[in-house]
ROROFI-799746 format. One record per residue: residue in one letter; y, z, x of N, C-alpha, C, O in turn. Coordinates in steps of 0.1 Angstrom, whole numbers, padded with zeros to 4 digits, always signed. Each point is the difference from the previous one (the first is absolute). Example, Ala and Ser with C-alpha at 12.3 -4.5 7.8 and 13.67 -1.06 7.14 Angstrom:
<rs>
A-0057+0078+0132+0012+0000-0009+0012+0000+0009+0000+0007+0010
S+0011-0014-0014+0011+0000+0009+0011+0008-0008+0011+0001+0005
</rs>
This chain:
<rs>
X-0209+0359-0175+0009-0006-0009+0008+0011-0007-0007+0010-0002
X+0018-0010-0002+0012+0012-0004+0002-0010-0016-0002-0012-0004
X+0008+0021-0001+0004-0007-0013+0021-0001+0004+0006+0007+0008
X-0003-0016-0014+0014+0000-0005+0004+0011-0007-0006+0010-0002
X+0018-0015-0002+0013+0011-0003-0004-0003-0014+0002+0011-0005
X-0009-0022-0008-0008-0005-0011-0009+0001+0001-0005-0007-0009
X-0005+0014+0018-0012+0003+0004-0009-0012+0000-0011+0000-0005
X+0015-0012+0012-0005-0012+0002-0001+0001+0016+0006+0007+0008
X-0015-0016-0004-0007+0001+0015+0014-0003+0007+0008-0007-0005
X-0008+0011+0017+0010-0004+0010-0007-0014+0007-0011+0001+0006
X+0017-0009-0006-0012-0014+0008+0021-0006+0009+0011-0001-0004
X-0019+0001+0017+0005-0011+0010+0010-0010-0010-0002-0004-0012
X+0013+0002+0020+0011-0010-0004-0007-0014+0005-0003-0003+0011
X+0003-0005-0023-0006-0018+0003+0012-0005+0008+0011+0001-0005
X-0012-0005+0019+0010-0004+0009+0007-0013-0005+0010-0005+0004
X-0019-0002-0017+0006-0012-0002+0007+0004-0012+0005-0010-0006
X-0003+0023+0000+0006+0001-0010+0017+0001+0005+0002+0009+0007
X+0010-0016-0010+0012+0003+0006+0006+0012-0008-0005+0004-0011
X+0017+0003+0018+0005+0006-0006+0010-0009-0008-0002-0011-0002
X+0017+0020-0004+0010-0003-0006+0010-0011+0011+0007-0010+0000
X-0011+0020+0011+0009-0004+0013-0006-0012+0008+0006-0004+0009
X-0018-0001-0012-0003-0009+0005-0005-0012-0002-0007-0003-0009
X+0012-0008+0021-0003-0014-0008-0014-0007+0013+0002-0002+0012
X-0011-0001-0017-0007-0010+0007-0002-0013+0000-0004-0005-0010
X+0005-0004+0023-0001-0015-0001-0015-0001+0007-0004+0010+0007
X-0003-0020-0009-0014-0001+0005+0006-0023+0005+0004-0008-0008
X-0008+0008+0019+0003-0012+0005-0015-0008+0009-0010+0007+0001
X+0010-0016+0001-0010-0004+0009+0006+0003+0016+0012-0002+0002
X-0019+0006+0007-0001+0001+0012+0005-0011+0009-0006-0003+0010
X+0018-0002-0015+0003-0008+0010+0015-0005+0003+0007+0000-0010
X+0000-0003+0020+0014+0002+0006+0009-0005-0009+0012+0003+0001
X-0016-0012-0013+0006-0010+0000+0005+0007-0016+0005-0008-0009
X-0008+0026+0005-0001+0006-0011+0011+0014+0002+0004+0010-0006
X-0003-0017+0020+0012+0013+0008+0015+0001-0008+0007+0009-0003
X-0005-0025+0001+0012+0001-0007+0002+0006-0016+0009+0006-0005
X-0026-0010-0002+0004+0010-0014+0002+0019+0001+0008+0006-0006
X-0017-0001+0015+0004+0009+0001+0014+0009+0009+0003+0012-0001
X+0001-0022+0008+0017+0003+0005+0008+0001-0009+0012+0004+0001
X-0019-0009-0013+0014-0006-0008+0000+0014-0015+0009+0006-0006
X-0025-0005+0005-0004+0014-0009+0008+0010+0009+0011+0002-0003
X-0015+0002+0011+0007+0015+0010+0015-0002-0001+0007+0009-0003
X-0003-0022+0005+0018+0001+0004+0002+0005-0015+0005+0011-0001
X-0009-0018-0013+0009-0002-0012-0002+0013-0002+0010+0006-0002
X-0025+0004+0003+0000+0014-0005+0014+0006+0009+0008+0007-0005
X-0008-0011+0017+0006+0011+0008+0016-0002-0003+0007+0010+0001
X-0001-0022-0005+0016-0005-0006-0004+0010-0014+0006+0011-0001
X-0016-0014-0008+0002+0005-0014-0001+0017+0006+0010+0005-0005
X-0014+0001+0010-0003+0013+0001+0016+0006+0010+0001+0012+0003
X+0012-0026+0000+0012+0006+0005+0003-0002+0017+0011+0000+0004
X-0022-0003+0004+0002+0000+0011+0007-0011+0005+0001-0012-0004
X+0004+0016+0015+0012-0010+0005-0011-0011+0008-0012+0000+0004
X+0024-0010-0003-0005-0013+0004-0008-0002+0013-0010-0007+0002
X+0017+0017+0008-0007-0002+0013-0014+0011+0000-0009-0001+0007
X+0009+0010-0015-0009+0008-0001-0012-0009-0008-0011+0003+0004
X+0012-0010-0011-0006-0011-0007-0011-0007+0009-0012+0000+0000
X+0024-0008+0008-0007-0005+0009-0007+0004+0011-0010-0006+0004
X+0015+0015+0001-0010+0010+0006-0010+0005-0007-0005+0009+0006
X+0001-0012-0017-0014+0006-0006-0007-0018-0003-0012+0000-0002
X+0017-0010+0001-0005-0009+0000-0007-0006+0013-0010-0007+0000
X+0019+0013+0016-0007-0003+0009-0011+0011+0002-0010-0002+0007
X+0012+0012-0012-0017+0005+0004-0006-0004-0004-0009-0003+0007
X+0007+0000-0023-0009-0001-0007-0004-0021+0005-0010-0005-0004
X+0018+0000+0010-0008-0013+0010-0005+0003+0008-0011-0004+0003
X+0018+0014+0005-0012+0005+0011-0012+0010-0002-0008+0000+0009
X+0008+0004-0014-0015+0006-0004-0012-0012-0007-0012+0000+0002
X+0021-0010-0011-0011-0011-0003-0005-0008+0010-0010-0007-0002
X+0016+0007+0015-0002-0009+0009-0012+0012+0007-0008-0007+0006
X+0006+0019-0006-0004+0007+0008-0014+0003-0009-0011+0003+0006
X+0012-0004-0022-0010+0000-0004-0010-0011-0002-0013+0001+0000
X+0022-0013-0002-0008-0013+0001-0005-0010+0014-0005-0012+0001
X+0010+0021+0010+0001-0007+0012-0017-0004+0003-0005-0011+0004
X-0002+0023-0006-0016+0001+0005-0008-0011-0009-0012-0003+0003
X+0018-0003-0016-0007-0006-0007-0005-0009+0001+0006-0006+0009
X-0017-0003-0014-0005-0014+0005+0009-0018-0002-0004-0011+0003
X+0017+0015-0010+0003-0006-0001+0006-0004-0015-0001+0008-0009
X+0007-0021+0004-0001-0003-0016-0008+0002-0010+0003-0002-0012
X-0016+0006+0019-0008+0002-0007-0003+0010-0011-0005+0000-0011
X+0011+0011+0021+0003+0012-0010-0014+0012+0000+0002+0012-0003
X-0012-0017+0005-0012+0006+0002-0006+0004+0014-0003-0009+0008
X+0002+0020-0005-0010+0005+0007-0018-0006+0005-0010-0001-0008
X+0009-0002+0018-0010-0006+0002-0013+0005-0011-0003+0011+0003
X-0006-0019-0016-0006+0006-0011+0004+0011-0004-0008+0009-0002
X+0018-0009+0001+0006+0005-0013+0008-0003-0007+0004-0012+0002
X+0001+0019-0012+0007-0002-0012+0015-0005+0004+0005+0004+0011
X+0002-0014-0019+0019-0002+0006+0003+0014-0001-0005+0009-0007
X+0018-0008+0021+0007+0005-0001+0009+0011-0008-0008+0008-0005
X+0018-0005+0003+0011+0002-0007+0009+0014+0007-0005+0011+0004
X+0019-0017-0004+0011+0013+0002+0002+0007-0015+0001-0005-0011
X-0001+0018+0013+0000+0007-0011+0018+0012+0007+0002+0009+0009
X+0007-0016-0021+0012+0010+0005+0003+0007-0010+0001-0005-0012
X+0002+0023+0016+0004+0007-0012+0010+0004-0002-0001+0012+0000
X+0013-0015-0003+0013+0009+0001+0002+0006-0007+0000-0001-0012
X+0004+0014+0022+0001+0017-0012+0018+0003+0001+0007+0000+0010
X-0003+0001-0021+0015+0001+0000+0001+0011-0003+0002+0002-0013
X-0001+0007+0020+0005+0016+0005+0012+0003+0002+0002+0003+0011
X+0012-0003-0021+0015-0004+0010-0002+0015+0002-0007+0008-0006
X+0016-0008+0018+0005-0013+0013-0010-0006+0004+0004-0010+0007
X-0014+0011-0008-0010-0010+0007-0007-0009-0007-0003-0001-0012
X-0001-0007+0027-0008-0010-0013-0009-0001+0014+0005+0000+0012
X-0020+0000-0015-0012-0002+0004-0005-0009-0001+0000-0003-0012
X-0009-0009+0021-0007-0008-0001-0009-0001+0010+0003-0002+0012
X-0019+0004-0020-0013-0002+0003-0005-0017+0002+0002-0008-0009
X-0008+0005+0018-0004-0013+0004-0019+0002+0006-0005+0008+0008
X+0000-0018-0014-0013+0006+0003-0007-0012-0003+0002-0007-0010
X-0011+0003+0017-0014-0012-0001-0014+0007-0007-0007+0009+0004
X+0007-0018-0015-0011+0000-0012-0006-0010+0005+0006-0009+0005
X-0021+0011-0007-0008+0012+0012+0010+0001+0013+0007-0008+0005
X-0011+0021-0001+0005+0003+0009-0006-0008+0013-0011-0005-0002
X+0016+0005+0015-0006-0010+0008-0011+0011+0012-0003+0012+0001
X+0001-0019+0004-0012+0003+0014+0004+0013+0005+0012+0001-0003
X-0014+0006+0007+0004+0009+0011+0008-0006+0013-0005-0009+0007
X+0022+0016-0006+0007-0004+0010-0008+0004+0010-0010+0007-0001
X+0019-0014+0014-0004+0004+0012+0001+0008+0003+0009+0006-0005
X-0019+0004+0017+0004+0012+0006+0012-0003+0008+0004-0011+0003
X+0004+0024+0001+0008+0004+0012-0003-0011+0013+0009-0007+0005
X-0028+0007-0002+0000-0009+0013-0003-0011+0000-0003-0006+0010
X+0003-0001-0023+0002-0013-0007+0009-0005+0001+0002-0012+0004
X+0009+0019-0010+0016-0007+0001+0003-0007+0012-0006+0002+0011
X+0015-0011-0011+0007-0007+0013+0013+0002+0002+0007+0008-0008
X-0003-0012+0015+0021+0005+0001+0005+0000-0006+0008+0009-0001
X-0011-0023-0012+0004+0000-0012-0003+0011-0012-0006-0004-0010
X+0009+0013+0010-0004+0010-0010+0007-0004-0012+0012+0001+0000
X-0020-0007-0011+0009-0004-0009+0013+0017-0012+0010+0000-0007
X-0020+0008+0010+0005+0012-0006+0012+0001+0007+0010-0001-0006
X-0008+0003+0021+0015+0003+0005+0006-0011-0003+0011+0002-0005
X-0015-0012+0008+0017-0015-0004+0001+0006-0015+0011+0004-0002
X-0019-0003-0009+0004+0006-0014+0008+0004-0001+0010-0004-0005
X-0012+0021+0015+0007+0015+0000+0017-0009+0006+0011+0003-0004
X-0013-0011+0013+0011-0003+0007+0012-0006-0009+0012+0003+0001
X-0017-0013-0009+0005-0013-0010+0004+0008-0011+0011-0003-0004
X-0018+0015-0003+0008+0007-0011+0013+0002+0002+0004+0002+0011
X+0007-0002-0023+0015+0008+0004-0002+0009-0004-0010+0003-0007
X+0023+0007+0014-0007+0013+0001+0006+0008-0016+0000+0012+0000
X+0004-0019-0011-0002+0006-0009-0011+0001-0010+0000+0006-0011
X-0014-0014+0018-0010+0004-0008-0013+0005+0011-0004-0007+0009
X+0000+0017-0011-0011+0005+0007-0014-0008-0010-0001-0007-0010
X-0007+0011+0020-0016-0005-0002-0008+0011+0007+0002+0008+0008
X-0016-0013-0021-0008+0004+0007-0012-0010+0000-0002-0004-0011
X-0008-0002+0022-0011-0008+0001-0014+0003+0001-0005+0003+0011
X-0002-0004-0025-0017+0006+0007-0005-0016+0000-0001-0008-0010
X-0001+0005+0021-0004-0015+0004-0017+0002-0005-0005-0007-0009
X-0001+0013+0015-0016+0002-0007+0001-0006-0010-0004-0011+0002
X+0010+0014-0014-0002-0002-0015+0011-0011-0004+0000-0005-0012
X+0008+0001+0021+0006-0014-0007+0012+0004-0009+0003-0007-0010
X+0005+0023+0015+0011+0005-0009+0011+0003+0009+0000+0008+0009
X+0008-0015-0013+0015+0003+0008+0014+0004-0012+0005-0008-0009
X-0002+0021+0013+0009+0007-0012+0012+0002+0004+0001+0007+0011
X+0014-0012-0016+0009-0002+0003+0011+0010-0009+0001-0002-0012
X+0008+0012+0019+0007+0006-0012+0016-0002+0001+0005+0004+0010
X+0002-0008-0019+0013-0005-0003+0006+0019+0004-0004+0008-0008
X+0013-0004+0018+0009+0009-0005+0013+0001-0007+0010+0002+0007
X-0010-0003-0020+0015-0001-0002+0014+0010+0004+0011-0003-0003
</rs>
C-alpha cells in the first residue's frame, strides 16, 4: 500500500462511483426497456451538439447491442435460471468529441460459447456488421459488456 499526495492510502477506484462526466441508467433486462435507453443516449448525444444523423446512428447501435445482450436470456423473466433478476446497467461517459457508452448484464451471464460452439449465425459479426460506421465497439461477450464510442 503507497500513501497519497495527503498521505492517505491509495485504494482502487469504486466502479460504481460515477465521475463528473458520467451518467448511469440501471433497467430490468428486458426488450421492452430498449426504448428508455434509446431515448437517454439520443437526448445526451443532441444536448452534448451532435447532429441528427450522427444521433441516430448512435441510437441504432445502442439497439443493437441490447438485442445482442439480451438475446441469450430466458425470456420476460429477467432471471437467470436460480438466480437473481436480471438488469442492463448503461454508463455514458461524455468525453467531447466523444461520447462513450458501456452496456453490461448485472450479474453477468453464463460463459459464451466457444469458437466451436458457435453456428453460422455468429451473433458478434451481424453486431460488427449492423453498427454505422461512425461508432466503433468493442464486445467481451464472457462478461455481458458491449462498449460503444460516439466519434465526434
Amino acid at each position: 500500500m503507497s500513501l497519497g499526495e495527503h498521505g492517505d492510502a491509495d485504494i482502487a477506484p469504486d466502479p460504481r462511483v460515477l465521475g463528473p462526466d458520467q451518467i448511469r441508467l440501471e433497467m430490468p433486462a428486458d426488450s421492452r426497456f430498449a426504448r428508455v435507453a434509446r431515448v437517454a443516449v439520443s437526448s445526451l448525444a443532441v444536448r452534448l451538439g451532435f447532429d441528427v444523423g450522427v444521433v441516430e446512428d448512435l441510437r441504432i447501435a445502442v439497439d443493437e447491442a441490447l438485442v445482442l445482450l439480451l438475446r441469450d436470456l430466458p425470456g420476460a423473466t429477467t432471471a437467470l435460471p436460480d438466480g437473481p433478476p436480471v438488469t442492463v446497467v448503461m454508463t455514458l461517459t461524455a468525453r467531447v468529441p466523444d461520447l462513450q457508452v458501456e452496456l453490461r448484464l448485472d450479474p453477468p451471464p453464463p460463459p459464451a460459447p466457444t469458437a466451436d460452439e458457435l453456428t453460422d449465425e455468429d451473433p458478434l459479426s451481424r453486431f460488427a456488421e449492423l453498427l454505422p460506421p461512425r461508432v466503433t465497439s468493442s464486445v467481451t461477450r464472457q462478461d455481458g459488456v458491449v462498449r460503444l464510442r460516439l466519434h465526434g
